[in-house]
TORKOL-4160 file (C-alpha; in steps of 0.2 Angstrom, whole numbers, padded with zeros to 4 digits, m for minus):
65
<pt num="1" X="0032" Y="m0011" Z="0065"/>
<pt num="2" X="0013" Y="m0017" Z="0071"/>
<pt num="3" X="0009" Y="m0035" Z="0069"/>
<pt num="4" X="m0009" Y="m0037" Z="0067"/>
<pt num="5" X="m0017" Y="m0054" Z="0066"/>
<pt num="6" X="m0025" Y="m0062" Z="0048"/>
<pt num="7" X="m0044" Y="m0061" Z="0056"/>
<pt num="8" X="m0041" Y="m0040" Z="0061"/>
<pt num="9" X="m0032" Y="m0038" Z="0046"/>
<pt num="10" X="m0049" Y="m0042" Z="0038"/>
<pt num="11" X="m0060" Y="m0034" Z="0047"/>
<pt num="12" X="m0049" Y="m0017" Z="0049"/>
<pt num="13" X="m0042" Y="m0016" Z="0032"/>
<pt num="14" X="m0045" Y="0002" Z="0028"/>
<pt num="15" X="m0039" Y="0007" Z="0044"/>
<pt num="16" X="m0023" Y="m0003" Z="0041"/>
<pt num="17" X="m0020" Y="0005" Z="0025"/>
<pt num="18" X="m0022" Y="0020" Z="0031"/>
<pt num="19" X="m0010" Y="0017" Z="0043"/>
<pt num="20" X="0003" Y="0010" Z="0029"/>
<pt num="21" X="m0002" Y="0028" Z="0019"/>
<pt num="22" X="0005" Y="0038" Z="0033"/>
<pt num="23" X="0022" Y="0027" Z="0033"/>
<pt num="24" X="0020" Y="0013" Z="0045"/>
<pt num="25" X="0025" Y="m0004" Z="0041"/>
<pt num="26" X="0012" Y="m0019" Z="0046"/>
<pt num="27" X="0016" Y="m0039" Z="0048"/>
<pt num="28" X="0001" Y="m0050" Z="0046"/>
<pt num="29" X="0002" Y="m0067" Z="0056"/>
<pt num="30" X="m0009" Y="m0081" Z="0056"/>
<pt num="31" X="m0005" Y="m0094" Z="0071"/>
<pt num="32" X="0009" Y="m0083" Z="0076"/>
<pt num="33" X="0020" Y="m0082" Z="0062"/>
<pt num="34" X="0023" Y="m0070" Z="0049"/>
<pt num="35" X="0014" Y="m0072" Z="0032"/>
<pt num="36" X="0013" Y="m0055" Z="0026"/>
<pt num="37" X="0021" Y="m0038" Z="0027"/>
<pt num="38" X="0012" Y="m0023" Z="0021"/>
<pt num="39" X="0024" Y="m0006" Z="0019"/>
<pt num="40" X="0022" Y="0009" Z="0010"/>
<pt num="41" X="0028" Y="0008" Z="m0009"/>
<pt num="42" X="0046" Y="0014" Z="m0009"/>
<pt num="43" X="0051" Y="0032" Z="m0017"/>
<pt num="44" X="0057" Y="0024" Z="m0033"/>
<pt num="45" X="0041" Y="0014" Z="m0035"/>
<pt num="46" X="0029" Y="0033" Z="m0033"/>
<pt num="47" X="0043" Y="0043" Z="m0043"/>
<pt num="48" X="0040" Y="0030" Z="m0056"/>
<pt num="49" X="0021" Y="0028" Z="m0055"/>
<pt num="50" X="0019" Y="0049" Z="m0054"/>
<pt num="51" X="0031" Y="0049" Z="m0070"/>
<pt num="52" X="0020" Y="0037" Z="m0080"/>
<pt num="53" X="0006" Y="0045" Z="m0077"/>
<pt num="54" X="0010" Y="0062" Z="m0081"/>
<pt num="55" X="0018" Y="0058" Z="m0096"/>
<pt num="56" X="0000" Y="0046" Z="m0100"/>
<pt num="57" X="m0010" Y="0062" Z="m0097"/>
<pt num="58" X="m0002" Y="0073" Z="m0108"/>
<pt num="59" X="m0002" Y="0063" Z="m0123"/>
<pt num="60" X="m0022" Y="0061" Z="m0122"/>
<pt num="61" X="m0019" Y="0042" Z="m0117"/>
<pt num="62" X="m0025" Y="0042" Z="m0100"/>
<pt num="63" X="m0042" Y="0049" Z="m0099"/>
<pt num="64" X="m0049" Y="0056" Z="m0080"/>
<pt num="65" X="m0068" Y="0060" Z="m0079"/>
């Protein structure tokens, strides 16, 4: 697990998303301690989310485009 500080956290946010994208978990600190954990959503969380969104598109309530 990185710990990035609260000002880089800023500055490289898409970079650090990026980072949680490919599976890594990152700690933000702010005057050395801990005020935020960033980690990838959990398998339930995406099985859930892809499910929804299916099932939203195939009954015409989700519209793309």
């Amino acid at each position: 697990m990185t710990q990035v500080k609260w000002r880089d956290f800023r500055e490289n946010l898409a970079d650090i998303i990026e980072r949680v994208r490919s599976g890594e978990r990152v700690q933000i600190t702010r005057h050395g301690k801990v005020v935020a954990e960033v980690a990838p959503p959990s398998r339930e969380l995406r099985t859930s989310f892809y499910k929804q969104t299916s099932e939203a598109i195939a009954s015409n309530e989700l519209r793309i485009g």
